[in-house]
C-alpha positions in Angstrom: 135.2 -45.4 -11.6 138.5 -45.6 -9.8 138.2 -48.9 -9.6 138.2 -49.6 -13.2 141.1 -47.1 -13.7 143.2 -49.2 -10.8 142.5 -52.7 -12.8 143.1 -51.5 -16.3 146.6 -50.1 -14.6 147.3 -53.1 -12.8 146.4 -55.1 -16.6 149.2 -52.7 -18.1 151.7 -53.1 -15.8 151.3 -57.3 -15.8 151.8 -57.1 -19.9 154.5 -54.6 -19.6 156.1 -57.0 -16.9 155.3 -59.8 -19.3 157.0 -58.3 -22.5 159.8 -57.0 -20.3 160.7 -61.0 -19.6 160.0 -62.1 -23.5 162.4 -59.5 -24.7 165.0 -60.5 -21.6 164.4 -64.2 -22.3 165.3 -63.2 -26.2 168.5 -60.7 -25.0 169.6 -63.8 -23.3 169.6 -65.9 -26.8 170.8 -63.0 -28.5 173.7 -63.1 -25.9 174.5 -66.9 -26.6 174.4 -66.6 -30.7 177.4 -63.9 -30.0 179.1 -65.5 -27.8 178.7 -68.7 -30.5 179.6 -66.6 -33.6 182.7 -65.4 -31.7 184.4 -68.4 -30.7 187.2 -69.8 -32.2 186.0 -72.8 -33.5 183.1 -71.3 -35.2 185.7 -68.7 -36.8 188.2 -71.6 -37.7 185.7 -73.7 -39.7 184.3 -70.1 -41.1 187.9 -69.7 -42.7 187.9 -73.2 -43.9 185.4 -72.9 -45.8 186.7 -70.1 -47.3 189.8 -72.2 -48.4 191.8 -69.6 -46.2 195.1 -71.4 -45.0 196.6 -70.9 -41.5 200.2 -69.0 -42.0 203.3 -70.6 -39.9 205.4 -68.2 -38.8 209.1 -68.6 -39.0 212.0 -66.5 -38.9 210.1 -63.4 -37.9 212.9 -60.8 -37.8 212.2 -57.7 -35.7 213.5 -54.3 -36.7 216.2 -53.2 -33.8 216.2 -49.1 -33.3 219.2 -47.0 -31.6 218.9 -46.8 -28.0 218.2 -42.8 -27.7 218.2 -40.8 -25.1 215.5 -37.7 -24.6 216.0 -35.1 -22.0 213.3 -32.4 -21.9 214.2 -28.8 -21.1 211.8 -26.4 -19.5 
């Protein structure tokens, strides 16, 4: 009887350690389509083809603030 129970446990654990290295293998693609979709090429043709047009900047002005000075009272 035990002996049945130890094979049909030892069966379960080899398919769980076979699923366990399909869904890694798949993670791994999963991974790899990311890092793809992410990349700036594959975002540069994306706007492309959505007629989107790359902006030049020039003559970006920056706002200038008042140097202020904060002292803190206890």
């Amino acid at each position: 009887m035990q002996s049945n129970s130890g094979t049909a446990q030892g069966y379960k654990i080899r398919s769980l350690k076979k699923q366990l290295g399909e869904l890694e293998k798949t993670n791994e693609q999963y991974q790899i389509t990311i890092s793809n979709l992410k990349s700036i090429n594959f975002l540069e043709t994306k706007a492309e083809g959505l007629n989107m047009v790359q902006v030049q900047a020039r003559g970006v002005d920056y706002l200038a603030f008042p140097s202020t000075t904060v002292v803190a009272a206890k």
